[in-house]
N, C-alpha and C positions, 0 to 999 in steps of 0.2 A: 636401750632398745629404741629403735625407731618407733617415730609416731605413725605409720601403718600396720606394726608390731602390736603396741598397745591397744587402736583401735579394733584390731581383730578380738582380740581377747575380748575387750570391753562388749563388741556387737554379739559374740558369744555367746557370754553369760547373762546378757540382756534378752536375747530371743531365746535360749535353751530354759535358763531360768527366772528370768524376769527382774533380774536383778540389775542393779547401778552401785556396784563397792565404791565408798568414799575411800579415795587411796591411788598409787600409783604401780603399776607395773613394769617389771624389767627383765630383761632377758637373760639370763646367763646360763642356756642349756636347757632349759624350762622357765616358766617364766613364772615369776617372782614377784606379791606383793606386800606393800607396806603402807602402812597408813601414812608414817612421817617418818622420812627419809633420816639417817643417822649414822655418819660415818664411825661412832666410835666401838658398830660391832662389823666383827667379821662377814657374816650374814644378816642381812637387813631386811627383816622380814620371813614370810615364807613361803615357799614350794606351791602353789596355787596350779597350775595348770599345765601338762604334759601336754606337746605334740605329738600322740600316737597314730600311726600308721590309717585307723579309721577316721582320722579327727581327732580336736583338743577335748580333752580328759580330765577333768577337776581332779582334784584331789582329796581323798579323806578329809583332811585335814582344815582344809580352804573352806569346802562344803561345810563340815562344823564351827567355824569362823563365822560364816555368815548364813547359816541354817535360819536364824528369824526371817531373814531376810525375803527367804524363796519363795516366788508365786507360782510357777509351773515345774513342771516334771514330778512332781513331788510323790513317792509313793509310803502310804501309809501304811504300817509293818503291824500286826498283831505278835504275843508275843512268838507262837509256836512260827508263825512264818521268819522273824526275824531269827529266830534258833536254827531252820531250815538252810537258810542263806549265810549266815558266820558257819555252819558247817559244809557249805561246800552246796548247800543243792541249792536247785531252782526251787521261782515258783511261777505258776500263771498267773498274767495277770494283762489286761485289756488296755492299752494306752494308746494316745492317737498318733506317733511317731515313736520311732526306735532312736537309740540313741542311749546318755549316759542320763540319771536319774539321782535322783536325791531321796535315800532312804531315811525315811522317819519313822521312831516309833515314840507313841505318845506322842509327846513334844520336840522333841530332840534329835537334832538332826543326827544321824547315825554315823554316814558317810554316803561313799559311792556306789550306783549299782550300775547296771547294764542291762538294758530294753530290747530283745532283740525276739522275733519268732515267736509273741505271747509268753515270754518268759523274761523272768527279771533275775537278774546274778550279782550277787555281790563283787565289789570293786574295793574294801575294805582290805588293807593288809591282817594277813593270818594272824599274826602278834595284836594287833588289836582287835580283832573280833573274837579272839580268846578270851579278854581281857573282858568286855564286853561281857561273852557268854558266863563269867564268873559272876558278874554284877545280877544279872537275869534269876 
C-alpha cells in the first residue's frame, strides 16, 4: 500500500476514534492490518477497514482488536438496546456527528454501528450478533 494509502487510514481512525494502532497497514482490496509483518501466512493479519461508498468502514472485528483502545464515537449499549440492535432495529440516541461508531456494552467492544438521523444501527454481521445474542 502506498504511504498516502496508510496515512489515510491512520488519520481516520485517529480523528473518528481517537485511536493510533501500533501496527502496519496494507492494501489488498480492503485494507489490511498487522501488528508484525510475517510471510509464513497466507493472510497476514486482518480485514480492518472497508472503503464504502459513504467513507471507510471499520470492521467488527478490528473495532474488537482494539476496543480498549477507543476515545471517541463510543456508544454505550444497555442490555435490551444492545438486543434491539443484533436484532435488526434502531435506536435513538444524540451524538455530535454521524458516521460509523463503536458499540460497547459493559466493557467490550461489541462491534460496528452506524450514526445517522438520531439513530444508531448495528454494522455487526448477522452470524455474529446471533452469536452474541446467545451469550446475553
Amino acid at each position: 500500500m502506498s504511504q498516502n494509502s496508510e496515512k489515510k487510514v491512520k488519520k481516520y481512525l485517529k480523528k473518528r476514534f481517537g485511536i493510533e494502532p501500533e501496527g502496519e497497514f496494507y492494501y489488498n482490496g480492503d485494507y489490511w492490518f498487522c501488528r508484525e509483518p510475517n510471510d509464513k501466512y497466507e493472510t497476514n493479519g486482518i480485514r480492518a477497514v472497508r472503503d464504502m461508498d459513504i467513507g471507510l468502514k471499520p470492521t467488527t472485528y478490528f473495532l474488537q482488536l482494539i476496543g480498549s483502545q477507543i476515545e471517541k464515537n463510543k456508544v454505550d449499549l444497555d442490555k435490551k438496546e444492545l438486543e434491539a440492535l443484533l436484532n435488526g432495529e434502531m435506536i435513538e440516541r444524540t451524538l455530535n456527528e454521524k458516521g460509523y461508531v463503536a458499540l460497547f456494552y459493559e466493557t467490550r467492544c461489541i462491534g460496528c454501528g452506524l450514526y445517522k438521523d438520531e439513530l444508531v444501527s448495528s454494522r455487526v454481521p448477522k452470524g455474529r450478533g446471533k452469536e452474541f445474542l446467545g451469550f446475553l
